[in-house]
N, C-alpha and C positions, 0 to 999 in steps of 0.2 A: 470456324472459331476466329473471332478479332479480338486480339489484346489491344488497347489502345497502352501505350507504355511511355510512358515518364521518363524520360532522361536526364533529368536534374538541368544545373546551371551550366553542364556543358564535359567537365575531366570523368572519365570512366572510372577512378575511383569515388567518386559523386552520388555514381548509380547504386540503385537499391540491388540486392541478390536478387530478388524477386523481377525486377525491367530485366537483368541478365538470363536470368532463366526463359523469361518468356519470348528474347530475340530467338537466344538459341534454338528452342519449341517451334517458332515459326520458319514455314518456307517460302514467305513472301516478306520484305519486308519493304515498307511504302513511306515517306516523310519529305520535306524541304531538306534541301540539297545540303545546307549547311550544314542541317541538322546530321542527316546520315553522315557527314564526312567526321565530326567531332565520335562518332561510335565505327567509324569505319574498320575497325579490329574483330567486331561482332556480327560482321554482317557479310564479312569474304566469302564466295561461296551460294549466297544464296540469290532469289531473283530480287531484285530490290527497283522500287520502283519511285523514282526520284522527281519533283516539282518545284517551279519556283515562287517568288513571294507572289501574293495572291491568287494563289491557287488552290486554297483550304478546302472551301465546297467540293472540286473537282476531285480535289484527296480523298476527301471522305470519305465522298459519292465512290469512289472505285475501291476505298478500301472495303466495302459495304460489299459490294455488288461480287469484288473474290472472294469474300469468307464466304459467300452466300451459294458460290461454285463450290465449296468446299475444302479450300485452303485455309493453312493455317494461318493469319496475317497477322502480320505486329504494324500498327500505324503509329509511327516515333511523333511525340511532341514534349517541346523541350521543355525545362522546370516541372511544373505539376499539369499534367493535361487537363484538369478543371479548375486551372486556374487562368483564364482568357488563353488557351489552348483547346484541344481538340476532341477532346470527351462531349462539349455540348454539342458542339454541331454536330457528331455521329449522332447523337437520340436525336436531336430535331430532324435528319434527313428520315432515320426510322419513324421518326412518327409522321409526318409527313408521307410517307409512302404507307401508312400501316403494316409495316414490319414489326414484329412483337420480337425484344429482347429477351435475355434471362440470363442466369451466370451459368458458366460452363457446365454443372450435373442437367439445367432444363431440357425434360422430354421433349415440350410440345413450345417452345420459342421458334420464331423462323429463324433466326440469329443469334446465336450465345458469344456473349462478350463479356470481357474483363477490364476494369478499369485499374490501372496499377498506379499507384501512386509518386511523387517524387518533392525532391528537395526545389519546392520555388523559387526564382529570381529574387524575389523579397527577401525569404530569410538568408541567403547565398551571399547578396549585397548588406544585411543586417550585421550579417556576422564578420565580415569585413569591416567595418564601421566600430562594433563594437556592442553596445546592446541597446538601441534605436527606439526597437520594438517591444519594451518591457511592460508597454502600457495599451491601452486601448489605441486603434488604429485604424485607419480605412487607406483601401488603395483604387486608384483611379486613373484610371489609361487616357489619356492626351489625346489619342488617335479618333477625329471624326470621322473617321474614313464610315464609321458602320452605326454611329452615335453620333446626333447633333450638336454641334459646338454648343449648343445653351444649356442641355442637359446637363454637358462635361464641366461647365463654370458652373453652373446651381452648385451642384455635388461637391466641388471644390469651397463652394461659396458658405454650403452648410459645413462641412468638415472642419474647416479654419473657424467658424463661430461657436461650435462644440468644442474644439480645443485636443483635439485628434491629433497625433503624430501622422501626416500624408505620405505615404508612398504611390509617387507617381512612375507610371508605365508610359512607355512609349512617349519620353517627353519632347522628342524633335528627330525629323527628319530631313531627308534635302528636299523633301514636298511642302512642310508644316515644319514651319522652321521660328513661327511666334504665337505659337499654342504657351510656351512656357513662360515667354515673359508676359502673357498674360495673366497667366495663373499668379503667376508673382507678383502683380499687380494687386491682384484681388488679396491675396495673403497678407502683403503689408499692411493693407484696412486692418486686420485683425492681430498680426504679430510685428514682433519685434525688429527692425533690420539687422539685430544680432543674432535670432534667433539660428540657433546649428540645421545646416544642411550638407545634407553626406551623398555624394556623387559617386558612384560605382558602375566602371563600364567594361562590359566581360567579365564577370564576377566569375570565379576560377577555370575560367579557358585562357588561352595563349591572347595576349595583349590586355591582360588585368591591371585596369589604375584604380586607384581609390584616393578619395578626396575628401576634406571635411572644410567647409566654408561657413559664408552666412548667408540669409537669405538679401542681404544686401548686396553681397559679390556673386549671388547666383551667374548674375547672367554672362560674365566674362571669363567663363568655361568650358570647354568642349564636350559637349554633348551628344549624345544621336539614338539610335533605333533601341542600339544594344545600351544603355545606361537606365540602370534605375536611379531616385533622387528621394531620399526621406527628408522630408523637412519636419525637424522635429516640432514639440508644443513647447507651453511656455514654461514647463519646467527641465526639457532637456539642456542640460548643459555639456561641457567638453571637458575630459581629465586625460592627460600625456597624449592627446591626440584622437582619443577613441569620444563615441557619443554615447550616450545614457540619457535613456530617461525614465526618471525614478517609478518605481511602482508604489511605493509610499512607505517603506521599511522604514527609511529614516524618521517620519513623523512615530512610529509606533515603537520602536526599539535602539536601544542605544547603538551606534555602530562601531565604537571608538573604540570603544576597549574590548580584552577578549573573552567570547562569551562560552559557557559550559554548559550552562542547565540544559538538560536534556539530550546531552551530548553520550553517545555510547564509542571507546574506542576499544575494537578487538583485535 
């Protein structure tokens, strides 16, 4: 049995009951080093099998190959594991070998797995911000390490002309360290230099900052691996510090004053 298991943005009360249930359930359990050490409470005790950054394949590939011996594994990936985490590449090595899945009750699967879900880096940084994401949105990873730099600016290139609030992944490292102010480049064509951008790095683990700027002062801020960045559209605006953007309530319904209709209180 492989649980692939969610670990949110990082603090154990973050985790869903459900990721808790299914470490404790497992006697292998497999992930990036950082990862296991933020649930290291949950995993004393059992065999745990620990890798460093780019080592995902290798992960996978082994968490595959012991559930397959017949252990129970949990393979940790942080925020929502089908969210550019670790759920896809487990089916594409299955499929690739012709390993047939199925969820835990499958008779006749070579491998029964679970995909558990969790609280993503997006909304983890949203909700620190404020309410960012009230509207339509695309999020898109900086990192060409695995996707061609021109793909990653198209996609940027359309998002900013549809008028998308962006949530960028992976916006710099000590490798790619002018992925962002490219992309910022390409956004000014299309928005505002006031427009609000909200920096959140470590969204609830130990060394959590949060930042609301412009997409003018983007670039004279500390950024890295661990920061998400929403840059909003052009109707986010900023109120006591927090970002909003509107989902159209105000164009449809009075806001101002206090409203009842339909109102039940018991």
């Amino acid at each position: 049995m492989l649980y692939i298991v969610s670990i949110g943005p990082g603090a154990l009360e973050h985790m869903t009951p459900r990721a808790v249930e299914a470490i404790e359930a497992a006697d292998t359990v497999i992930g990036y080093k950082t990862y296991l050490e933020l649930i290291a409470p949950l995993i004393q005790g059992k065999r745990v099998v620990s890798t460093g950054m780019r080592s995902e394949v290798e992960r996978c590939a082994l968490a595959v190959d012991e559930a397959r011996k017949g252990r129970r594994v949990a393979l940790v990936s942080s925020g929502d594991a089908g969210i550019y985490g670790m759920a896809g590449l487990v089916i594409e090595i299955a499929a690739s070998r012709g390993i047939t899945l199925g969820p835990p009750e499958a008779k006749d699967a070579d491998l029964t797995f679970e995909v558990i879900p969790g609280i993503p880096a997006l909304a983890a940084a949203a909700s620190l911000l404020g309410a960012p994401l009230m509207h339509d949105f695309v999020a898109v990873s900086l990192s060409d390490l695995l996707t061609p730099w021109e793909d990653i600016k198209r996609r940027v290139e359309l998002a900013a002309e549809g008028d998308f609030v962006i949530v960028l992944y992976n916006p710099k490292s000590s490798r790619r360290d002018w992925q962002l102010g490219a992309v910022r480049e390409v956004l000014l064509h299309h928005r505002g230099p006031e427009t609000p951008v909200g920096i959140v790095s470590r969204a609830m683990r130990e060394g959590e900052r949060t930042l609301v700027t412009t997409l003018h002062d983007l670039a004279g801020h500390e950024i890295d691996m661990q920061t998400i960045v929403i840059v909003g559209n052009s109707a986010t605006f900023v109120h006591c510090g927090y970002m909003v953007t509107p989902r159209g309530y105000g164009r449809k319904y009075e806001l101002r004053g206090q409203l009842s209709r339909g109102m039940e209180i018991s």
